[in-house]
C-alpha positions in Angstrom: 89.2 127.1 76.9 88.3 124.4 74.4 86.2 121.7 75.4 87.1 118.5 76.0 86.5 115.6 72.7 83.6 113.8 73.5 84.1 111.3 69.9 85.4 108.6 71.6 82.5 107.7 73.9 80.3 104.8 72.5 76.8 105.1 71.4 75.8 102.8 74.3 77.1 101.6 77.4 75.9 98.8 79.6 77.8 99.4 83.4 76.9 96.9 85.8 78.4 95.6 89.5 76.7 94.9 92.9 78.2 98.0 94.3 75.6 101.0 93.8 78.0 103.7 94.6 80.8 102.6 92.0 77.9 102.6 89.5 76.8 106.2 90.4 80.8 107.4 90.0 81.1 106.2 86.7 77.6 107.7 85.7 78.7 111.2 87.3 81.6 110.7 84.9 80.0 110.1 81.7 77.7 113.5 82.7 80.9 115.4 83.5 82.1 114.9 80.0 79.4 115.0 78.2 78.1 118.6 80.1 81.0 120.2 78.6 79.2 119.3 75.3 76.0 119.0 75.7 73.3 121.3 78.1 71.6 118.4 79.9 68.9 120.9 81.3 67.7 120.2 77.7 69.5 116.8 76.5 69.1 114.7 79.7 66.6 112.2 80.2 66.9 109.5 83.1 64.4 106.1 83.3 63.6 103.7 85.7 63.5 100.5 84.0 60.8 98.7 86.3 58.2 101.3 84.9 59.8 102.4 81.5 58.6 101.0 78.5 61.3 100.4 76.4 59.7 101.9 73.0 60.1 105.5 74.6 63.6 104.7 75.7 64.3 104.2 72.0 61.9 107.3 71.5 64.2 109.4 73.5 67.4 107.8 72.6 66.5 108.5 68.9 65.5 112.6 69.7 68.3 114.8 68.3 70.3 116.8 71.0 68.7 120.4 71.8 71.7 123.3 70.8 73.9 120.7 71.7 76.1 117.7 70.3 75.0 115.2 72.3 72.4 113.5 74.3 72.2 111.7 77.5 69.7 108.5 77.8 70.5 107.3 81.4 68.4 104.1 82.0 68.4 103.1 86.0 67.7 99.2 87.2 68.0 98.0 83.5 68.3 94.1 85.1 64.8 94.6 86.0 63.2 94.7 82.1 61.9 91.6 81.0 64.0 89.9 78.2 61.8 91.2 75.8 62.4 94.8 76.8 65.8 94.7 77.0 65.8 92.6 73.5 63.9 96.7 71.9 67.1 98.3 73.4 69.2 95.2 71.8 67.9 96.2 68.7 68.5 99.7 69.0 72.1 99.0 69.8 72.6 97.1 66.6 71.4 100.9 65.0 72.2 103.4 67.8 71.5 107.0 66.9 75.3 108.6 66.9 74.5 112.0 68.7 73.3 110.3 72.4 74.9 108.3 75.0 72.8 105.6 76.2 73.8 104.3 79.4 71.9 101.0 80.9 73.0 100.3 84.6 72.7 96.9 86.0 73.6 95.4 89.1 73.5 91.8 87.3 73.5 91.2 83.3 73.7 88.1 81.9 76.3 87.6 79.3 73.9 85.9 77.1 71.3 88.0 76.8 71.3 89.8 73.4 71.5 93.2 75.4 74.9 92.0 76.3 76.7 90.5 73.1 74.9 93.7 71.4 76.5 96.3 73.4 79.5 94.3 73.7 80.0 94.4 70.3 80.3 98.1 70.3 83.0 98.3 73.5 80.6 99.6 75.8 80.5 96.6 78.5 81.8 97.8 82.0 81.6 95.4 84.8 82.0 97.5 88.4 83.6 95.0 91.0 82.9 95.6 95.0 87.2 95.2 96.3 87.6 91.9 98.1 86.9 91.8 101.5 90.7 91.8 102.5 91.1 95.1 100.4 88.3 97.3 102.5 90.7 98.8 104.6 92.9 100.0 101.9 89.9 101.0 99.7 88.6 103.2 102.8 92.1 105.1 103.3 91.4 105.8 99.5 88.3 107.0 99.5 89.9 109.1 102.9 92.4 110.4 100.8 90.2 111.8 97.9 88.3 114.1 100.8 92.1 115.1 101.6 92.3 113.2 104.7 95.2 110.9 106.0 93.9 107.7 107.9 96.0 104.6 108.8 95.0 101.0 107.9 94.3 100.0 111.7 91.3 103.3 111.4 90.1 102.3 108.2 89.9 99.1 109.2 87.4 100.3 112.5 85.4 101.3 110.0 84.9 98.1 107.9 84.3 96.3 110.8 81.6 99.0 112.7 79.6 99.3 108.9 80.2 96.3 106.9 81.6 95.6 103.3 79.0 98.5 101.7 80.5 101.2 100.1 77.9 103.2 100.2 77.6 103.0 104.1 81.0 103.2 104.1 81.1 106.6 102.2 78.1 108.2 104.4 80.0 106.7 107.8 83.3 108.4 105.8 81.5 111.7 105.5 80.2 111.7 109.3 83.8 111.1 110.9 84.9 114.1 108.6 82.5 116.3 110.0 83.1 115.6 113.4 86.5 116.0 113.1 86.6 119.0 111.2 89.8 120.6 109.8 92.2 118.0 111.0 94.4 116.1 108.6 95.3 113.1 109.9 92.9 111.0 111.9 93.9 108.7 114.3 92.2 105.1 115.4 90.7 106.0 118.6 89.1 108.7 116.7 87.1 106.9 114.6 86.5 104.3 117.0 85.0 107.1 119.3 82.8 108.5 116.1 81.7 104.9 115.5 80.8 104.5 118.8 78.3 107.3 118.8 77.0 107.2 114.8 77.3 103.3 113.6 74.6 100.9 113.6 74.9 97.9 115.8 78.0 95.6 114.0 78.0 91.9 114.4 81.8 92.2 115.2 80.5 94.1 118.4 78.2 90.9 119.2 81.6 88.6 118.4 84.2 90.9 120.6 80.8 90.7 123.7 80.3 86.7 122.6 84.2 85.8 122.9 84.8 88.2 125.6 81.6 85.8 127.5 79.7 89.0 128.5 76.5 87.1 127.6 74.5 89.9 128.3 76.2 92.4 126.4 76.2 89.8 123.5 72.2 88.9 123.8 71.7 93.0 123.6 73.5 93.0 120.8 72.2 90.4 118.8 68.4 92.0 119.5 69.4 95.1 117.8 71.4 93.1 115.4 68.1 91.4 114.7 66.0 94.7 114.5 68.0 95.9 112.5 67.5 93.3 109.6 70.6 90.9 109.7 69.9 87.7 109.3 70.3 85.1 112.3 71.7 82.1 110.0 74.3 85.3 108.9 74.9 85.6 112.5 75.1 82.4 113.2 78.1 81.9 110.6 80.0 84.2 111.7 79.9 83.0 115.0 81.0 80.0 114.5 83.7 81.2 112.4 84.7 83.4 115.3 85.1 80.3 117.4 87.5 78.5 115.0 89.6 81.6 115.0 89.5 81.4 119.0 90.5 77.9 118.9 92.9 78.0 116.9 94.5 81.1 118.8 93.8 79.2 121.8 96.4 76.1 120.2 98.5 79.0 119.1 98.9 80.6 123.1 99.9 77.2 124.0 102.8 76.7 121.4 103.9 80.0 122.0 107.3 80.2 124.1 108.1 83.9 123.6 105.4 85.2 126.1 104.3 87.6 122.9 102.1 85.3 120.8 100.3 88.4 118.9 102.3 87.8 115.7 102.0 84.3 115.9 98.3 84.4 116.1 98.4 87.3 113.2 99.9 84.9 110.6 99.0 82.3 111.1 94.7 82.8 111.5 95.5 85.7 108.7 94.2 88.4 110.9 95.6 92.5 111.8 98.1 92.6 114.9 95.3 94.5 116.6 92.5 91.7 115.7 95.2 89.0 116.7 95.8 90.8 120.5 92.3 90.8 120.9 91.5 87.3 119.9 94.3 86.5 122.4 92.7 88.3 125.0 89.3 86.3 124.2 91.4 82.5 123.8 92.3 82.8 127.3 89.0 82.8 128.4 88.1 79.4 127.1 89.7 76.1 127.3 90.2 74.0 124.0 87.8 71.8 125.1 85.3 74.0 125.4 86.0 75.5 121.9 85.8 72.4 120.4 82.5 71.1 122.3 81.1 74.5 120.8 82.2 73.7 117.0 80.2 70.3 117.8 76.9 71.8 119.2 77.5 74.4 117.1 76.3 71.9 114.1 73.3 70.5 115.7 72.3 73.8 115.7 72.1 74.4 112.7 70.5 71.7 111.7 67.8 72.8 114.3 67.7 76.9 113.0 67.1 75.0 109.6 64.2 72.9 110.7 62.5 75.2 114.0 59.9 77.3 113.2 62.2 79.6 115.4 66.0 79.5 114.2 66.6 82.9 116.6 65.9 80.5 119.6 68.0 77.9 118.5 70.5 79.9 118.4 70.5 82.5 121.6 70.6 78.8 123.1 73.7 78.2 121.3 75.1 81.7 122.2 74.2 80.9 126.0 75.7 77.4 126.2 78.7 78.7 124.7 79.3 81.9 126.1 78.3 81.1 129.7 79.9 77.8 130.0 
């Protein structure tokens, strides 16, 4: 079986995006090729740029292949070399030895920087995008699908909401559901709400569901281990508050309602799933738009206190409290 052609990959490449797994999946496919070609036992090396020096990434980039055709230079956190570093590997681009594959992974570059407009010049430039936040759900019935399982958007959707908008979570959290479900195709909502339940890490759409719900105590809990775990309260915060514009306005959409089935409504109109909409339905009823509003008021001088206070998480449990327990 012949080997696939390797003469079309560039001398270097600079791949960069804030997602850390979409970096790693296009670095497993450079080394896919290039194994075919090259015996990376012997013609792999792999640098951290925060300790590298750059003169013996050029050193290695520059060492002919072993028995092979090609080399592999892989050169991890490049963003973290000083300007002058990464101007060394700019000048090795401008003369890059032919027989290795240089690959400098970023999670920022600036498109200034010499690096840049150097290997830019030589069609090597690969900016990884995270999907937008709308396009989760989809990009998790995807990444379903390439394990050969079948989920709908309403389970995927679970998922995003009990991890977060991480792709790497989301591909661990991915992994776990598989194994708990075992040989089954097709998996349903309720069972990776009932995986989630048992595996995820507190999610701050728990805290909103407890908050709008007004089981104060359940949402206090919540934001502890919220806390604990490292999210920030001013994150928190936000979304909070957003979560009380969407209740008011599902609260003025209940009202205009005539059909006695205001779900659909409510899903078009604040831009949310059926499911999200029946639930924010649910939580509407339990407030009056007064109360909704006063809580968009005091939800400002809040912040302006979490901003100021030596203790922002006590500014806002107060806010929680008022609001919740009202």
């Amino acid at each position: 079986m012949t080997a696939p052609d390797v003469s079309d990959l560039k001398p270097v490449y600079l791949i960069y995006g804030p997602e850390e797994l979409l970096l790693d999946q296009a670095v497993e496919r450079l080394k896919r090729r290039l194994s075919a070609r090259a015996d990376l036992d012997f013609n792999l090396d792999v640098f951290d740029a925060e300790t590298a020096q750059p003169a013996d990434i050029v050193a290695a980039a520059n060492t002919l292949p072993f028995m092979s055709e090609r080399r592999l230079v892989i050169v991890r956190r490049a963003d973290r070399m000083t300007a002058d570093s990464l101007g060394v590997l700019a000048d090795y681009a401008t003369d890059p030895n032919p027989e290795t594959t240089l690959v400098l992974v970023a999670s920022k570059i600036a498109k200034n920087l010499r690096i840049y407009k150097a290997v830019d010049s030589l069609g090597g430039v690969a900016e990884y995008k995270a999907p937008a936040k709308r396009d989760y759900p989809r990009t998790v019935v995807e990444m379903f699908a390439d394990r050969g399982k079948k989920v709908g958007l309403d389970a995927a959707e679970v998922l995003v909401r009990a991890v977060g908008y991480d792709l790497r979570r989301l591909s661990v959290e991915i992994e776990k559901v598989i194994s708990f479900t075992g040989d089954e195709i097709t998996l349903s909502r309720d069972e990776i709400e009932q995986v989630m339940s048992t595996t995820a890490p507190t999610s701050v759409f728990d805290l909103l569901d407890a908050f709008g719900s007004r089981d104060c105590r359940t949402a206090m809990r919540l934001l502890s281990a919220l806390l604990d775990e490292g999210e920030s309260v001013h994150g928190v915060h936000a979304m909070s508050v957003r979560h009380v514009r969407n209740l008011l306005s599902a609260r003025a959409l209940l009202e205009r309602d005539d059909t006695g089935s205001p779900t659909a409504l409510i899903s078009r109109e604040v831009g949310v799933r059926e499911w999200q909409a029946r639930k924010l339905a649910t939580q509407a009823r339990r407030f009056d738009a007064t109360e909704l509003i006063a809580a968009l008021v005091s939800a400002a001088k809040s912040e302006a206190k979490m901003k100021t206070s030596r203790d922002p998480r006590l500014a806002f449990e107060t806010w929680l409290l008022e609001v919740c327990g009202r």
